[in-house]
SEVO-981459 format. One record per residue (C-alpha): x, y, z. Coordinates in steps of 0.05 Angstrom, whole numbers, plus 5000, padded with zeros to 4 digits. Example, Ala and Ser with C-alpha at 12.3 -4.5 7.8 and 13.67 -1.06 7.14 Angstrom:
# SEVO-981459
SITE      X      Y      Z
SITE   5246   4910   5156
SITE   5273   4979   5143
***
This chain:
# SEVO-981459
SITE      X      Y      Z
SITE   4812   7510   2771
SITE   4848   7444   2739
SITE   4890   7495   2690
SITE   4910   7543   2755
SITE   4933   7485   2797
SITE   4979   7456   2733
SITE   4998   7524   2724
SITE   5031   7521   2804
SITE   5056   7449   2797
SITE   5089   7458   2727
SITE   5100   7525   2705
SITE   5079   7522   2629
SITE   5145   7565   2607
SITE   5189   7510   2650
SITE   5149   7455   2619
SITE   5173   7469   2553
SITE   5241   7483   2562
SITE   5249   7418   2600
SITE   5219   7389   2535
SITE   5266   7424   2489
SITE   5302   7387   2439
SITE   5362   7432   2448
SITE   5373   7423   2522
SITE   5370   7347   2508
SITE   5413   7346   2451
SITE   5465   7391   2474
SITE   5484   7385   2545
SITE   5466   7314   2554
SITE   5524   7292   2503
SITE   5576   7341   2537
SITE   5565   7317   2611
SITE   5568   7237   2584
SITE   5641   7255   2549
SITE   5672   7287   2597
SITE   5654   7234   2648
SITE   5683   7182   2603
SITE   5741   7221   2593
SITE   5749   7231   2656
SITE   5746   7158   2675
SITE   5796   7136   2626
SITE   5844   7172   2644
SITE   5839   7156   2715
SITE   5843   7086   2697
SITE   5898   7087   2652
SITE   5935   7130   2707
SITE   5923   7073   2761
SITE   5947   7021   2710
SITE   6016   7060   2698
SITE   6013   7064   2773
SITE   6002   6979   2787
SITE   6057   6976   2730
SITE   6109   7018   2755
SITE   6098   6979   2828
SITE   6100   6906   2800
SITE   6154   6926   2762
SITE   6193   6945   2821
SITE   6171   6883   2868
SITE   6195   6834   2812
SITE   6270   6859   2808
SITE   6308   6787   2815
SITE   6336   6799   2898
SITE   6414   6788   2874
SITE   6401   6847   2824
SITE   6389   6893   2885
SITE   6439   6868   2917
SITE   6484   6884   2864
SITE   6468   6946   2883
SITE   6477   6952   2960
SITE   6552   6972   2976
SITE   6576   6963   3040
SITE   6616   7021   3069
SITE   6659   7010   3124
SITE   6708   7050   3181
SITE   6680   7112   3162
SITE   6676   7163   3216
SITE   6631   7163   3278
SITE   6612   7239   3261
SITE   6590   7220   3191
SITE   6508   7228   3174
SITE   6463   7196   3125
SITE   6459   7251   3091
SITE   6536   7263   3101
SITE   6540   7191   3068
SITE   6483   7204   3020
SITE   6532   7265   2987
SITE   6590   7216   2983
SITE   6561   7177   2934
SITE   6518   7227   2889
SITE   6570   7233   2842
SITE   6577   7173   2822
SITE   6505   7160   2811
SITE   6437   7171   2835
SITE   6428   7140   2914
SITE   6377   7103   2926
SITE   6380   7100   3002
SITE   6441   7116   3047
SITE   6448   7095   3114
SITE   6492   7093   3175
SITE   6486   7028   3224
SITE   6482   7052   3294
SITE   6486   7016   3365
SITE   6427   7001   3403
SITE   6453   7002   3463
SITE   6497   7075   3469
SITE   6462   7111   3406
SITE   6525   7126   3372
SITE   6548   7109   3301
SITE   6582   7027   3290
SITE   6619   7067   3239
SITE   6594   7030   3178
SITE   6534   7031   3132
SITE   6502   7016   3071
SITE   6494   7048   3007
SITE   6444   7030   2951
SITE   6448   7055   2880
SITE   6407   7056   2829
SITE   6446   7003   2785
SITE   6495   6958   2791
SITE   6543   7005   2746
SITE   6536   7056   2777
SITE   6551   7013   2845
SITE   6619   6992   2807
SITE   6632   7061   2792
SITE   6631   7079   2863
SITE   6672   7011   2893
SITE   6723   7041   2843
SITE   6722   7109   2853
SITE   6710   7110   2939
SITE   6745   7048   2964
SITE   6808   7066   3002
SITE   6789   7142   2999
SITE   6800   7184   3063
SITE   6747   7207   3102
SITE   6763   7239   3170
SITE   6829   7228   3170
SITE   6805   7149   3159
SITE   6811   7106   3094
SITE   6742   7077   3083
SITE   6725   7007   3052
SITE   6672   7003   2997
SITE   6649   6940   2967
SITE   6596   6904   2933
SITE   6546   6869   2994
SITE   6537   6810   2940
SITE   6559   6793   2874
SITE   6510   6763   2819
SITE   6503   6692   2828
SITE   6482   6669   2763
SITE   6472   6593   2789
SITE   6433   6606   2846
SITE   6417   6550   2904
SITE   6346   6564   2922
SITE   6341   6497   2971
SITE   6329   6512   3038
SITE   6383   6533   3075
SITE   6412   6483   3136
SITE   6397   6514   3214
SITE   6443   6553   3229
SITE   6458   6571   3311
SITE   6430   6622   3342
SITE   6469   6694   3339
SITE   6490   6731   3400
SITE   6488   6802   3387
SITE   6536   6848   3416
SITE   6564   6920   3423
SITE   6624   6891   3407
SITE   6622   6864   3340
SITE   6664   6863   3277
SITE   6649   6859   3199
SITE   6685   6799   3156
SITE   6686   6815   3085
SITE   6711   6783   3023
SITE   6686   6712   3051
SITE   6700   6654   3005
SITE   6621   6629   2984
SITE   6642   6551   3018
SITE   6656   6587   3083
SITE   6605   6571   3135
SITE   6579   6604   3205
SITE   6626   6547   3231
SITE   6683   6552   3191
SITE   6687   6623   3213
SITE   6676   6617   3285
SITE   6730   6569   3282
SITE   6777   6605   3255
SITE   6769   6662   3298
SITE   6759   6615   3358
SITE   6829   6597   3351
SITE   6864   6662   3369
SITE   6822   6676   3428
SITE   6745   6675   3459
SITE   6683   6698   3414
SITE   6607   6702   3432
SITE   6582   6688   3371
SITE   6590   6679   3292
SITE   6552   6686   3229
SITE   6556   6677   3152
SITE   6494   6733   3122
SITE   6457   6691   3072
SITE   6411   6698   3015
SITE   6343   6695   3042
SITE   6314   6629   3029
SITE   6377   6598   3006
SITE   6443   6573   3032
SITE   6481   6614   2993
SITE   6534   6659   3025
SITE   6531   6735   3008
SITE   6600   6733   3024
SITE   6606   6769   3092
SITE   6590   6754   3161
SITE   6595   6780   3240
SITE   6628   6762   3298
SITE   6615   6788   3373
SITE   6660   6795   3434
SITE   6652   6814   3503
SITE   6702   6872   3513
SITE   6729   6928   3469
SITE   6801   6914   3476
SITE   6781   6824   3435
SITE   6752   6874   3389
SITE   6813   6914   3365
SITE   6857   6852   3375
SITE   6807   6817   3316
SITE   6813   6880   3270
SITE   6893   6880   3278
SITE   6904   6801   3280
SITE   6853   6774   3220
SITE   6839   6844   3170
SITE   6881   6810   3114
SITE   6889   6750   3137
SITE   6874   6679   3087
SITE   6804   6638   3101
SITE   6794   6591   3052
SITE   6845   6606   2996
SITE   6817   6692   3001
SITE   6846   6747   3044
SITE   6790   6770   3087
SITE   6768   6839   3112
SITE   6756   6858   3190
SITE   6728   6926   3203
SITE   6698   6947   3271
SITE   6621   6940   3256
***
């Protein structure tokens, strides 16, 4: 009776290959490898991975911005992938994109451009700025130089900025000119909402353009034809429709 009920709980054949030095030694090795294998490369692809990441969140900020271009009066029908295409041969694009207005949906006829470095963002300043697009001459430049010396104190306050529809771009800003240097000097020829100097986050160093808002259409295009080339600070500024 005991040898009939071992028999049913441990069948004598399955006993003994369970016991067998060959299923131990064989398989057991083979499943343990390819496990480990497995593991290591998993980790080694999630440390590429954490790499390639921290690699991109430490890029210095003015070395991106080396990178951004500004393009300017380009046509209201123009697309980000329409400006995307523009600057492919000149480089690979990063990100293209056209600025549009909140308020009526349609295109501010400017937007921004990064490549994916700063010589190939030369390449197309050189190449694109002036070009015709549309039937209109488009303005390319460099959003912010290299500042090898940079100012990393905080920046001062600086007044609040009224938005508006009607707003223009000021380029080619001379790094001492402040938010209140330029609303002065557009104060002068007439009335403006508001004014600001774009800044490097964290700092009070100029990137070297800045905005200014009206109320009506018609201060707009009397901005672009009275200031676009005009001196501020020793430099000939550029006014686009923004």
């Amino acid at each position: 009776m005991a040898t009939a009920i071992s028999s049913l709980v441990t069948p004598p054949a399955l006993h003994r290959r369970c016991l067998s030095p060959a299923s131990v030694s064989v398989s057991a090795p083979i499943r343990i490898s390819f496990r480990a294998a497995a593991a290591s490369q998993a980790w080694r692809r999630g440390l590429a991975l954490r790499v390639s990441a921290s690699s991109a969140v430490l890029e210095a900020p003015e070395v991106v911005a080396a990178r951004k271009l500004y393009v300017g009066n380009v046509p209201r029908t123009v697309t980000n992938d329409e400006l995307r295409d523009m600057f492919a041969a000149h480089g690979t694009v990063e990100r293209a994109e056209v600025m549009y207005d909140k308020y009526t949906n349609r295109s501010r006829r400017f937007g921004f451009v990064t490549m994916s470095t700063v010589e190939e963002a030369n390449a197309a300043v050189e190449a694109l700025n002036g070009t015709e697009v549309g039937g209109r001459k488009i303005k390319v430049n460099v959003t912010e130089s290299f500042l090898p010396n940079i100012d990393r104190s905080a920046p001062e306050s600086e007044p609040v900025f009224v938005d508006s529809q009607y707003k223009v771009y000021v380029g080619n800003l001379a790094k001492n000119v402040t938010t209140e240097v330029l609303k002065n000097f557009f104060s002068e020829k007439g009335k403006i909402l508001s004014a600001t100097v774009s800044h490097i986050p964290g700092t009070s160093k100029s990137k070297g353009y800045g905005f200014v808002t009206f109320s009506s259409e018609e201060e707009v295009e009397a901005a672009v034809a009275t200031f676009n080339n005009a001196e501020l600070e020793g430099q000939p500024i550029r006014v686009n429709r923004a």
